[in-house]
Every structure is written in C-alpha cells, then in structure tokens.
ChimeraX commands (.cxc) that place a marker at each C-alpha (Angstrom):
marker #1 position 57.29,-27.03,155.45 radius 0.5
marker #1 position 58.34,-27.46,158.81 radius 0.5
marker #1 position 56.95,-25.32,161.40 radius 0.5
marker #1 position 56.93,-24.59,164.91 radius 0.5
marker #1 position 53.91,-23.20,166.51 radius 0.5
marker #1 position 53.72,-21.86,170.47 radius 0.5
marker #1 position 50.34,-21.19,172.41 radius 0.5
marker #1 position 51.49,-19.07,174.95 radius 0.5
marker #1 position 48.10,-19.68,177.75 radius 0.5
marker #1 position 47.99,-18.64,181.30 radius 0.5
marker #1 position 48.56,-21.87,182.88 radius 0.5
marker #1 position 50.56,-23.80,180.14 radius 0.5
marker #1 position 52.96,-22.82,177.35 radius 0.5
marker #1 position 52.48,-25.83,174.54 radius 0.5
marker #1 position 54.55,-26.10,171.56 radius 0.5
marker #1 position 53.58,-28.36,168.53 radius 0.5
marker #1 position 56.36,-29.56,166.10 radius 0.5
marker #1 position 54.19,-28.89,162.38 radius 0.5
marker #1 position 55.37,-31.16,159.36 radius 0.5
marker #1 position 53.27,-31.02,156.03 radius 0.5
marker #1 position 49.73,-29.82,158.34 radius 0.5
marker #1 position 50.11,-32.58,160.99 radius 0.5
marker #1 position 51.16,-31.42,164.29 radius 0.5
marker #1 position 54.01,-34.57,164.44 radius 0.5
marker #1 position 55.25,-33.67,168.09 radius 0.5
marker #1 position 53.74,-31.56,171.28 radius 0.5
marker #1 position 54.87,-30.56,174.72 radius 0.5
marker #1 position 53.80,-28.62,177.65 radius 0.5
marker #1 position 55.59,-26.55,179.82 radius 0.5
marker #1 position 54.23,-24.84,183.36 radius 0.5
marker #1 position 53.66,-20.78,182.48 radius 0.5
marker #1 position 54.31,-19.86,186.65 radius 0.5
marker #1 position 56.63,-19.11,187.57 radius 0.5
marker #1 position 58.01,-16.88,185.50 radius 0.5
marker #1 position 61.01,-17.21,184.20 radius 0.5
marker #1 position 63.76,-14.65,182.59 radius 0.5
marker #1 position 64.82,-14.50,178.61 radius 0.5
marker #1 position 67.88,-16.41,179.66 radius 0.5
marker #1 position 66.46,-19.28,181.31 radius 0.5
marker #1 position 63.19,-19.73,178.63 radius 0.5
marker #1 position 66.36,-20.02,176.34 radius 0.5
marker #1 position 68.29,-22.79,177.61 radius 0.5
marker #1 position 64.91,-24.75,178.67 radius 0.5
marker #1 position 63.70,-24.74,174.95 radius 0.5
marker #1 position 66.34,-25.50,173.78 radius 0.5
marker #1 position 66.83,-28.26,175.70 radius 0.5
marker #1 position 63.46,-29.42,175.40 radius 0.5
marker #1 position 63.77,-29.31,171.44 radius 0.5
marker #1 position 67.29,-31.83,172.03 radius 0.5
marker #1 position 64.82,-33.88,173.77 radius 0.5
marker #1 position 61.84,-33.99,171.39 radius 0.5
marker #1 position 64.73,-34.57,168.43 radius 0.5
marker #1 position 63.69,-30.92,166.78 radius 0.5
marker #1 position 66.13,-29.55,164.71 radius 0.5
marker #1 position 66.33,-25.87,164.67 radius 0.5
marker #1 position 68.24,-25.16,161.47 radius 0.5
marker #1 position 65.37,-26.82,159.31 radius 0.5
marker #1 position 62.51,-25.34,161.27 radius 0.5
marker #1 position 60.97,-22.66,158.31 radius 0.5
marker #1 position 58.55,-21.00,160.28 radius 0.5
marker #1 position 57.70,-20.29,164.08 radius 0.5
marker #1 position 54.27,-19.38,165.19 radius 0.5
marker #1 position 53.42,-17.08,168.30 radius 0.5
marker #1 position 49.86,-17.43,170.22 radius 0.5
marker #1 position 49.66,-15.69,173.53 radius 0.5
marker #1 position 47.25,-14.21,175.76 radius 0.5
marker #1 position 49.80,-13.58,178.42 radius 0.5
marker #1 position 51.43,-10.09,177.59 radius 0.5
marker #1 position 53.73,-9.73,179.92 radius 0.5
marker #1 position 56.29,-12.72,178.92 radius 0.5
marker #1 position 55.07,-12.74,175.11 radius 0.5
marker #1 position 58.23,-10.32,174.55 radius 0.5
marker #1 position 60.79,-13.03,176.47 radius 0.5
marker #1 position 59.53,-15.92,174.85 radius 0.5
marker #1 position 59.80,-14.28,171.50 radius 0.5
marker #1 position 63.54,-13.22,172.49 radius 0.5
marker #1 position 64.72,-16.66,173.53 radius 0.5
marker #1 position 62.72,-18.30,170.18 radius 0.5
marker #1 position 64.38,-16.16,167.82 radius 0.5
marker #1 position 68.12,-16.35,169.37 radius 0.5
marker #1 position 67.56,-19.91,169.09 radius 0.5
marker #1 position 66.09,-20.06,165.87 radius 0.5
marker #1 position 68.22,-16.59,164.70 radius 0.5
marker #1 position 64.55,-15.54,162.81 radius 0.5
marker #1 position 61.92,-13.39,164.37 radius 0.5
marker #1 position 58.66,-15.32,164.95 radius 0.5
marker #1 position 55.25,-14.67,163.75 radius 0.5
marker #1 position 52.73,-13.20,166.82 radius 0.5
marker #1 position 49.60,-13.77,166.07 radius 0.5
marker #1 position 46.50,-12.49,167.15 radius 0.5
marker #1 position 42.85,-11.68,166.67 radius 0.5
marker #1 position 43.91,-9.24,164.01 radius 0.5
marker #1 position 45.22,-11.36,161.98 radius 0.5
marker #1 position 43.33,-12.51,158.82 radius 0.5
marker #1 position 41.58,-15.59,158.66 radius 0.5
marker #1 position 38.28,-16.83,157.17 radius 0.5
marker #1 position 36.60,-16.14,159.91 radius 0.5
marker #1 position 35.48,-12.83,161.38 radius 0.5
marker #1 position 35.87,-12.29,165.01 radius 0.5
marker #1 position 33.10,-9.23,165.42 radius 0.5
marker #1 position 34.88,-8.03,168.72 radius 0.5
marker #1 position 37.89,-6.13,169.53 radius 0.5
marker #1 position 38.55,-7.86,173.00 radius 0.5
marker #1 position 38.40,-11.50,171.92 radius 0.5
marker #1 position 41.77,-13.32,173.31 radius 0.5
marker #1 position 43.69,-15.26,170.89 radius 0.5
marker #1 position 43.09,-18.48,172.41 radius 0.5
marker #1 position 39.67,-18.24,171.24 radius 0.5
marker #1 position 40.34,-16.61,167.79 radius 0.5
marker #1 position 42.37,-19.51,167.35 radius 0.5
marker #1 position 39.39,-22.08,168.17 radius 0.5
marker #1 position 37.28,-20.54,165.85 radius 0.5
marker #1 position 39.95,-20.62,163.31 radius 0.5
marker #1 position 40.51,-24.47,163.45 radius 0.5
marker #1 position 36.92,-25.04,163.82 radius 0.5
marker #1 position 36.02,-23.48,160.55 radius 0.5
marker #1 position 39.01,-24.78,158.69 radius 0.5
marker #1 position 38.72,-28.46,160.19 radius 0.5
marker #1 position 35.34,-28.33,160.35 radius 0.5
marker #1 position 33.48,-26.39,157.63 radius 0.5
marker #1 position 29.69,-27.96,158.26 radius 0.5
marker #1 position 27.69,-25.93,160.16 radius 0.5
marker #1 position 27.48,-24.39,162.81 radius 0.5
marker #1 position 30.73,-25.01,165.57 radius 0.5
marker #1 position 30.98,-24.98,169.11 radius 0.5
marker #1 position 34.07,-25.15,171.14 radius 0.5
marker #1 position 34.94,-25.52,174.93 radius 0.5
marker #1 position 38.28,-25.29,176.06 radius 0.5
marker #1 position 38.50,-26.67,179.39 radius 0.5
marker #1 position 41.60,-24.26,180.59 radius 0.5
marker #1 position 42.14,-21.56,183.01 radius 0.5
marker #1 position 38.76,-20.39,181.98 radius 0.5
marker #1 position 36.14,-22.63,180.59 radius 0.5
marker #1 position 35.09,-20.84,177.44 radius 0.5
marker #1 position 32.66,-21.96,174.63 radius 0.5
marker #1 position 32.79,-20.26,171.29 radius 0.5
marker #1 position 30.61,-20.43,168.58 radius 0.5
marker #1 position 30.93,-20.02,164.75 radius 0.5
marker #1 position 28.72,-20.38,161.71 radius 0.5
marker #1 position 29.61,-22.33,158.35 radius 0.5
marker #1 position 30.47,-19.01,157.09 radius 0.5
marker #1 position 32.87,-18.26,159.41 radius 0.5
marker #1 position 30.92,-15.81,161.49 radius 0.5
marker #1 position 31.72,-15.56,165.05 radius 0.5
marker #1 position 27.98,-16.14,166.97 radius 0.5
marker #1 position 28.99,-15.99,170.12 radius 0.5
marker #1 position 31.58,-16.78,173.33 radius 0.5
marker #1 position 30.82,-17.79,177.13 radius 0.5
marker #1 position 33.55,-17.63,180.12 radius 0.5
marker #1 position 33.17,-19.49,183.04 radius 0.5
marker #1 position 35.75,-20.08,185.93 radius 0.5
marker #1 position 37.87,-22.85,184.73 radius 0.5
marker #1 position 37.87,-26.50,186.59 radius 0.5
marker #1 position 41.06,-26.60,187.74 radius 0.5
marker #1 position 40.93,-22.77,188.93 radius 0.5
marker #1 position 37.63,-23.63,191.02 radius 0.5
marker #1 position 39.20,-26.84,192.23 radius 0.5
marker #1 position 42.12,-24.93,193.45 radius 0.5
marker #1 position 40.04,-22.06,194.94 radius 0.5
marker #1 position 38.11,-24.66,196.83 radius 0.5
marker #1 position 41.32,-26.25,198.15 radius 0.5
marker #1 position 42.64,-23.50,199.52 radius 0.5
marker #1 position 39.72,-21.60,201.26 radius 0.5
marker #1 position 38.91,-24.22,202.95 radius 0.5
marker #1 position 40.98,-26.44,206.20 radius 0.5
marker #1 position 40.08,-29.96,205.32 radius 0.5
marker #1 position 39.56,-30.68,201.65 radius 0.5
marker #1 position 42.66,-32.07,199.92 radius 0.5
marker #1 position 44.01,-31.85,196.51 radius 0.5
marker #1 position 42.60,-34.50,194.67 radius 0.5
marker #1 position 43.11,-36.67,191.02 radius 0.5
marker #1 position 40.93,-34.79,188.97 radius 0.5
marker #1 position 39.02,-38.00,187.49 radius 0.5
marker #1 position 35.48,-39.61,186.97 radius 0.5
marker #1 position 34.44,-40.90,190.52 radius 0.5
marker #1 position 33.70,-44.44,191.65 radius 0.5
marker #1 position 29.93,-43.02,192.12 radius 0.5
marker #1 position 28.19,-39.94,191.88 radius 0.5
marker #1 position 27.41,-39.37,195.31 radius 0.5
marker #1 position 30.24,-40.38,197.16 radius 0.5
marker #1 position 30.87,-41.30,201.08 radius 0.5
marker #1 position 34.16,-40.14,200.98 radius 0.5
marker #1 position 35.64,-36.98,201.00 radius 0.5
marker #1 position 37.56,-37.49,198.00 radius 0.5
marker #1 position 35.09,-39.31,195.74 radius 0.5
marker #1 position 32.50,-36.67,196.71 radius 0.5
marker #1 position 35.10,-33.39,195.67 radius 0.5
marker #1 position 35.48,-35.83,192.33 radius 0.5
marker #1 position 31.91,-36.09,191.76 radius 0.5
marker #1 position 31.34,-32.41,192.08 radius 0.5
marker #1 position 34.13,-31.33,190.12 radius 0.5
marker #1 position 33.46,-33.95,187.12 radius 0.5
marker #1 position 29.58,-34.14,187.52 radius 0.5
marker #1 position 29.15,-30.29,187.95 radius 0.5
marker #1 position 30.71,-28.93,185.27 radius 0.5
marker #1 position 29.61,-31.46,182.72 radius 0.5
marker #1 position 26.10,-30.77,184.25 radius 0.5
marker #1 position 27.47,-27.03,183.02 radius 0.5
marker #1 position 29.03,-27.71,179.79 radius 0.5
marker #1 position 25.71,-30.26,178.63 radius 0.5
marker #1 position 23.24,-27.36,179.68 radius 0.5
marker #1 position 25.39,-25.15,177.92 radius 0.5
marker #1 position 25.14,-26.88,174.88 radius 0.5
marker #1 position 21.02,-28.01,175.21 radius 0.5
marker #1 position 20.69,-24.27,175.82 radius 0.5
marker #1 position 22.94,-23.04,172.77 radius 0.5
marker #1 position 21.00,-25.37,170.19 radius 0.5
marker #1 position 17.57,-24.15,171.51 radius 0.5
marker #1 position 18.79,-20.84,171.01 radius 0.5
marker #1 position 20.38,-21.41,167.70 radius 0.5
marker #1 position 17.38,-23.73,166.54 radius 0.5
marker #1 position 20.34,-25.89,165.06 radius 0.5
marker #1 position 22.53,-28.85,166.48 radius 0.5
marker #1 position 26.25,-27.60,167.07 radius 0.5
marker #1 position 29.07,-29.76,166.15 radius 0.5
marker #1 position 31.19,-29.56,169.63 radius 0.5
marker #1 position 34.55,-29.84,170.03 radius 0.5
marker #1 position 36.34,-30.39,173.31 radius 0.5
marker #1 position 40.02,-29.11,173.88 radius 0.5
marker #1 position 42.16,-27.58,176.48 radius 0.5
marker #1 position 44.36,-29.59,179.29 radius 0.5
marker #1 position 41.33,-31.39,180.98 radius 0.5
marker #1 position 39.00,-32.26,178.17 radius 0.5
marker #1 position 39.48,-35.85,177.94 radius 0.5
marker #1 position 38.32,-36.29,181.46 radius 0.5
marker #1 position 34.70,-34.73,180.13 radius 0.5
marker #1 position 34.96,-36.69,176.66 radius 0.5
marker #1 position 34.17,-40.29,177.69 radius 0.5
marker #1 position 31.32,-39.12,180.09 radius 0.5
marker #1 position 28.96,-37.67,177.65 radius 0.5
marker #1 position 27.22,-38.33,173.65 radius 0.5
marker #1 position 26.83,-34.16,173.72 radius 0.5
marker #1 position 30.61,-33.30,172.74 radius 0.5
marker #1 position 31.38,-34.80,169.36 radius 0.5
marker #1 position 35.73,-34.25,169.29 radius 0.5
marker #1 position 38.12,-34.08,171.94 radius 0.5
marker #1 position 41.26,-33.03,170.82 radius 0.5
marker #1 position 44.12,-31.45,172.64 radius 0.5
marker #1 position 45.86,-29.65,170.15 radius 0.5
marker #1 position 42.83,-27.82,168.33 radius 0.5
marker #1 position 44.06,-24.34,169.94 radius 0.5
marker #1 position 47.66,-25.44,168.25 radius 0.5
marker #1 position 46.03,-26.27,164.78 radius 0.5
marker #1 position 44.37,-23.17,165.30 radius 0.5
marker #1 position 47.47,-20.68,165.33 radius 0.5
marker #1 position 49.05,-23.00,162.55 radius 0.5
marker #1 position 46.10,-21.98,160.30 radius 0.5
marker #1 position 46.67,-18.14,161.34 radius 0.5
marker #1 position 50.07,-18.20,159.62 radius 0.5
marker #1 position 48.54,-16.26,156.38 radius 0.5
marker #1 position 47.76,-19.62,154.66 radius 0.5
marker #1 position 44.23,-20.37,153.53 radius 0.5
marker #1 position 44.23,-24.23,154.03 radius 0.5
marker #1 position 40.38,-25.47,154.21 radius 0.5
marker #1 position 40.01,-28.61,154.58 radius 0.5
marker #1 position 36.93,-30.70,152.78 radius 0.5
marker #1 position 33.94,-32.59,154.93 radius 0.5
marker link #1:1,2 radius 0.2
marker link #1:2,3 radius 0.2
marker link #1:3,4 radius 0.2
marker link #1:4,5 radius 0.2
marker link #1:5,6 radius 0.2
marker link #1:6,7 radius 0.2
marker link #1:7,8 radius 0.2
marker link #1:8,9 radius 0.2
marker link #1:9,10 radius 0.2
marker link #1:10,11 radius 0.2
marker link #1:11,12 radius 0.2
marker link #1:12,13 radius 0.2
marker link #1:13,14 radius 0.2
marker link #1:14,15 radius 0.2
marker link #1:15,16 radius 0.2
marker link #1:16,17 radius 0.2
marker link #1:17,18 radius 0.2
marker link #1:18,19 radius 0.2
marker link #1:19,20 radius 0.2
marker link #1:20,21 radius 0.2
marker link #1:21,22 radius 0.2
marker link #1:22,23 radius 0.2
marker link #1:23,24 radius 0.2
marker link #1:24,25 radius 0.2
marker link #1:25,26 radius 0.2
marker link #1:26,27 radius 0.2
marker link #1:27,28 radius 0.2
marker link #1:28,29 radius 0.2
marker link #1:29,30 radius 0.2
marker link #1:30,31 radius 0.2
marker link #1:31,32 radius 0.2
marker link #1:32,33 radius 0.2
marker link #1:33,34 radius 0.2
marker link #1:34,35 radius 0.2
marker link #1:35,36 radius 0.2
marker link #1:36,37 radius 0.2
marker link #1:37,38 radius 0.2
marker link #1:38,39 radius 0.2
marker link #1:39,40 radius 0.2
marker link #1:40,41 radius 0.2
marker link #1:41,42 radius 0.2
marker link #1:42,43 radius 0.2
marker link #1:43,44 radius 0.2
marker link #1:44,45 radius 0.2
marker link #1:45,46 radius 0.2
marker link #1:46,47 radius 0.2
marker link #1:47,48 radius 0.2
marker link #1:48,49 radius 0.2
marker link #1:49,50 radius 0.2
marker link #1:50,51 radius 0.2
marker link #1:51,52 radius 0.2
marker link #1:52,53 radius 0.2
marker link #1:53,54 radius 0.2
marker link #1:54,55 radius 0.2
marker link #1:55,56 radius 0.2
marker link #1:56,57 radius 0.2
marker link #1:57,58 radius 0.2
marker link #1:58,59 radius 0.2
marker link #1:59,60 radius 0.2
marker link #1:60,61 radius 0.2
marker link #1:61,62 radius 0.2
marker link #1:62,63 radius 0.2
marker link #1:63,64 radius 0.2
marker link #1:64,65 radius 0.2
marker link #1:65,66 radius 0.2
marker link #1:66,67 radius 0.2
marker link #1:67,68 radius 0.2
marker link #1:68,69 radius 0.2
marker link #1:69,70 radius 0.2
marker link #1:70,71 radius 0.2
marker link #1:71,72 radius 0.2
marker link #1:72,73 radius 0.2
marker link #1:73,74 radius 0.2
marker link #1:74,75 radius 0.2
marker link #1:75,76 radius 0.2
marker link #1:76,77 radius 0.2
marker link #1:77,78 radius 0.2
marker link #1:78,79 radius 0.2
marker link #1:79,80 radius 0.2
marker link #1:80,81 radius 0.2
marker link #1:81,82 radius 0.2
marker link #1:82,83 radius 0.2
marker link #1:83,84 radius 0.2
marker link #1:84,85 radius 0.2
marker link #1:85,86 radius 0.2
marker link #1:86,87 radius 0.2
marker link #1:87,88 radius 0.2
marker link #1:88,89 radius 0.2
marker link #1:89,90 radius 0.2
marker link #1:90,91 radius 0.2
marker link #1:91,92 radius 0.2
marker link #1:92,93 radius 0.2
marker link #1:93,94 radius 0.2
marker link #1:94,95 radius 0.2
marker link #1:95,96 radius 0.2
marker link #1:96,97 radius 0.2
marker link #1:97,98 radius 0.2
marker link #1:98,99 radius 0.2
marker link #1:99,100 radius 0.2
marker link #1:100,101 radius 0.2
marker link #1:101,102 radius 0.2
marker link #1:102,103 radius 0.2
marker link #1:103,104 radius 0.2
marker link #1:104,105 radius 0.2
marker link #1:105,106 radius 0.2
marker link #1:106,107 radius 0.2
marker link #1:107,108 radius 0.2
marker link #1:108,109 radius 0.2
marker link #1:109,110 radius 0.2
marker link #1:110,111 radius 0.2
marker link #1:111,112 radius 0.2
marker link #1:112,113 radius 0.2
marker link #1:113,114 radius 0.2
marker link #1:114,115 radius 0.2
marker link #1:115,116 radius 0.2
marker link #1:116,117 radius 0.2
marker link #1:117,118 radius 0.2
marker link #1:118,119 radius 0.2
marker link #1:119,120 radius 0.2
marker link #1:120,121 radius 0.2
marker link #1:121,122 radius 0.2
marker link #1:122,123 radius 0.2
marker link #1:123,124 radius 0.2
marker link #1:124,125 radius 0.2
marker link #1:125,126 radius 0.2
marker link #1:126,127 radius 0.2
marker link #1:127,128 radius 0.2
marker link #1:128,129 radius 0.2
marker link #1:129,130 radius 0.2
marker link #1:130,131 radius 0.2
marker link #1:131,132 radius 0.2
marker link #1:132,133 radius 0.2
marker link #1:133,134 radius 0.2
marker link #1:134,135 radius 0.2
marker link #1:135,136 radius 0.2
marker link #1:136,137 radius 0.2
marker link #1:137,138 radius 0.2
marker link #1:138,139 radius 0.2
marker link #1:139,140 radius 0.2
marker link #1:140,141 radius 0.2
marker link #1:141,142 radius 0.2
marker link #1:142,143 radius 0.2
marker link #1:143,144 radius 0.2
marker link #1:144,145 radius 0.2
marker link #1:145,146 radius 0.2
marker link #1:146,147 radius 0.2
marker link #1:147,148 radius 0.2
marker link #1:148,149 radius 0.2
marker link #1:149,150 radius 0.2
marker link #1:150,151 radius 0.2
marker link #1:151,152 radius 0.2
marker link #1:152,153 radius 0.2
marker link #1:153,154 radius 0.2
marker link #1:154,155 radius 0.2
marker link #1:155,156 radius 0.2
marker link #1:156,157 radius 0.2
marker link #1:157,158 radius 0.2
marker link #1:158,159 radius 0.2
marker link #1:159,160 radius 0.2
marker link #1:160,161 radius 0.2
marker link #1:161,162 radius 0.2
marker link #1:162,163 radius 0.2
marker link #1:163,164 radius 0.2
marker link #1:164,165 radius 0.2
marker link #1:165,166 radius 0.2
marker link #1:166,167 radius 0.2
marker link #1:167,168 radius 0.2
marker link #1:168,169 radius 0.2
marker link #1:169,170 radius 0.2
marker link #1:170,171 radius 0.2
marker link #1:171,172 radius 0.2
marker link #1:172,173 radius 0.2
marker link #1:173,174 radius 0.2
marker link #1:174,175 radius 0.2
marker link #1:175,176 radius 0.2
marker link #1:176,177 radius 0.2
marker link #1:177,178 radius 0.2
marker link #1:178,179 radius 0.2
marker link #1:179,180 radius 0.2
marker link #1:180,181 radius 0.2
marker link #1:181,182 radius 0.2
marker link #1:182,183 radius 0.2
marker link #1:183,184 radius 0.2
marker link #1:184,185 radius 0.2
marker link #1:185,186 radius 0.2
marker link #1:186,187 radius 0.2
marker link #1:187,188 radius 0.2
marker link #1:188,189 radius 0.2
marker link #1:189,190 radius 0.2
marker link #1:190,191 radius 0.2
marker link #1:191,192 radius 0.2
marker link #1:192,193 radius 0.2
marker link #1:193,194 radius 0.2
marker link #1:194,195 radius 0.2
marker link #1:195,196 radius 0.2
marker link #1:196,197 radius 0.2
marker link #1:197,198 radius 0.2
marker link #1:198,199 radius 0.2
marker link #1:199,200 radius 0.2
marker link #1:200,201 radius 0.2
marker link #1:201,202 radius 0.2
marker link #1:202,203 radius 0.2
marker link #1:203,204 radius 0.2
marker link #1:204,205 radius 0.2
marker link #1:205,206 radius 0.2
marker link #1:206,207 radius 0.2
marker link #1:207,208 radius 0.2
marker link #1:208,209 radius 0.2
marker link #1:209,210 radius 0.2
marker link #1:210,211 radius 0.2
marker link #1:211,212 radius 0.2
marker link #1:212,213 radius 0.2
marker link #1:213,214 radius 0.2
marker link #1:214,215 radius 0.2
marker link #1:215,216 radius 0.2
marker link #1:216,217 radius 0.2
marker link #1:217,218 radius 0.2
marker link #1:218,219 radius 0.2
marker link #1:219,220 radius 0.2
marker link #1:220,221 radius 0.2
marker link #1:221,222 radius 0.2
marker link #1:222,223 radius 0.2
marker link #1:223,224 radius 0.2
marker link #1:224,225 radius 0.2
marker link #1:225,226 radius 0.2
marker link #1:226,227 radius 0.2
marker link #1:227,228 radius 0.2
marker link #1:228,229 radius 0.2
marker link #1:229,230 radius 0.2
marker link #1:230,231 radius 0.2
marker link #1:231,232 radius 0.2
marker link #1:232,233 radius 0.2
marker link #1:233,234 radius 0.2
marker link #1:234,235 radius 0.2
marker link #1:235,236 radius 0.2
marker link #1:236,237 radius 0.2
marker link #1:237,238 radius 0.2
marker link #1:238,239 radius 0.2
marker link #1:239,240 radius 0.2
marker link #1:240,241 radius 0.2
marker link #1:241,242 radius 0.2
marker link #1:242,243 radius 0.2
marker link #1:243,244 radius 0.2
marker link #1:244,245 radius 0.2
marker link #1:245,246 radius 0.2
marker link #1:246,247 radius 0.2
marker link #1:247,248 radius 0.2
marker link #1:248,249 radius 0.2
marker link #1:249,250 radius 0.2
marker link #1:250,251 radius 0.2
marker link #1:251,252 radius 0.2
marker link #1:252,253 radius 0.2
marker link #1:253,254 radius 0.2
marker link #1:254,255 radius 0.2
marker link #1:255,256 radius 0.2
marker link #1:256,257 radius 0.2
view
C-alpha cells in the first residue's frame, strides 16, 4: 500500500510519501502566501517529479488540515493530479482514541492518534513546537486527558522582531551561553532557554498533577532544537503529526511495546 498523506498546518504544508507503514519520503512547503488551485497544481506536481513519486501507483491520499480556507484548493489540485478524491480527515473521524471535545483541531487529534498507536504504555504527552506550542495528553486507553496552547516560538520570535527597532532576526539555535553579551546570543538564550524553562515546567507540573510520569514526545518544525537540551522529552520526531493522519485512514494498526 502506497499512500500519500498531507498535514495541511498554518505555517507549513508537509507531505509524507507512506510505503508498507513507514513514512519513506517527506517535504515541506511554506502555507503563506496563498496560492490558487492552479498554481498548488503544478507545484505538487513538480515537487512529486522531484521526490521520484509516482502518481499512478499512489493507492490512497490522506488530508489533515486546520486551515479551512485552502483545504478545498489543495484537495482540487491533489485529486486532478491523482484523478481520485482524497480522504479529509478530522477529529470526527474514528480512531482508538476519544477526543472528548468538539473544538479540538486536527493537528492535535492526530498527535493523540500516533501517540496511542506508537506508543500504547501509559500515559502520553505531546508538544508540537508549531505555530502554537500545544501539549496534549492521552491515557493508555486512549482517553484524551487534556491539551495546553501557548504562543508558538517562532510566532513570539517574530512578534518580538517586529515591535521592536533594533532586534534582528536571528538563527533560532542553542546559544554560546545562557546569558549572553550580545544582542544576538541574548535573543537566542531567551528564545531557547525560555520556552524549554516552559515546556520542562509544563511537564514537572503535568506529572504532579497526573501522579504518573508521561512518556513525551517532541514534534513540530522546531523540536529538535529543544531535544538535545533536556532528559524531560523522551522522542523527537518530526513526522509524528504525519504518522498521525496515516493512522486516521480507517485502519486499526497498533503497534506492540
């Protein structure tokens, strides 16, 4: 089974190339700005000559979004290419795991969903570092405990930049020291320091809470900058959110500790 699967997020539209469970191939395209039917069309399909995908033996495509108002292009330009009419999926649709609120994105649905499927021991916890930094948690049994949604690190490194005259736009990356002399090192330090300071209190306040120990997984475009720096997150992996909508396909694929 060969399947394409599309996370449609409000920054970055990824596509994974699926073959036999394994996402094989991934890009990432900008979602801003936004483009027409007609030019998503010939920019997939040129991407796909590039990454060597072969439409005519793709099976299945797979539609995440959480951006409504191109979800209806991209779907147009994916099925003339692929002349088949994608699945959308969302919170709605069946899983193992039950969602317990009607206003839970699919970005986060999808989290949950890989979680519990890649991940069936206890209790789950997952930031994705994205627009927004969200955690979500989940229960061995598939029970959604819980989500937080904080200002994402890029979006309050941007905001920053450009509401104030002098700071510049910086390498977001671990600083040559934590309190810094120069005006780059010290933006560094609070960007990278602050919100692991965040995401580690997060999780110290979550366990308490839970009276448990959270497995925590780490995804979303900045993640491996937060990885490295800390014991506290346990997986970093880019393409959870991907596996995620893979799993929402109507299969029931759980995978064994």
């Amino acid at each position: 089974m060969k399947t394409i699967v599309i996370n449609i997020g409000n920054t970055n539209i990824r596509f994974g190339f699926f073959h036999k469970d394994e996402c094989q191939v991934s890009w990432v395209i900008n979602t801003k700005p936004y483009r027409t039917r007609d030019e998503m069309f010939v920019q997939f399909l040129m991407l796909y000559k590039s990454y060597e995908i072969d439409t005519e033996n793709i099976d299945k495509i797979i539609i995440g979004s959480v951006v409504p108002q191109i979800t209806q292009d991209v779907l147009s330009a994916i099925s003339k290419i692929h002349h088949r009419t994608p699945i959308l999926v969302d919170r709605n649709t069946p899983s193992g795991v039950l969602p317990k609120s009607k206003q839970m994105g699919t970005d986060i649905y999808a989290n949950l969903v890989a979680a519990h499927y890649l991940y069936p021991k206890g209790t789950k916890l997952i930031f994705d570092f994205g627009t927004a930094l969200t955690a979500s948690c989940i229960s061995e049994s598939g029970e959604t405990i819980g989500v937080i949604i904080a200002p994402g690190i890029i979006t309050a490194l941007n905001s920053l930049i450009h509401d104030t005259a002098q700071l510049p736009e910086i390498e977001l990356k671990k600083p040559k020291s934590i309190l810094g002399l120069d005006t780059v090192t010290c933006m560094q330090s609070g960007m990278v320091y602050g919100y692991l300071g965040m995401v580690e209190g997060f999780i110290e306040r979550i366990n308490r809470e839970l009276e448990t120990e959270c497995f925590v997984i780490a995804t979303g475009g900045v993640s491996h900058v937060y990885k490295p720096l800390t014991d506290k997150i346990h997986v970093a992996d880019r393409l959870h959110t991907l596996k995620g909508l893979y799993f929402l396909d109507g299969k029931e694929i759980i995978k064994e500790a």
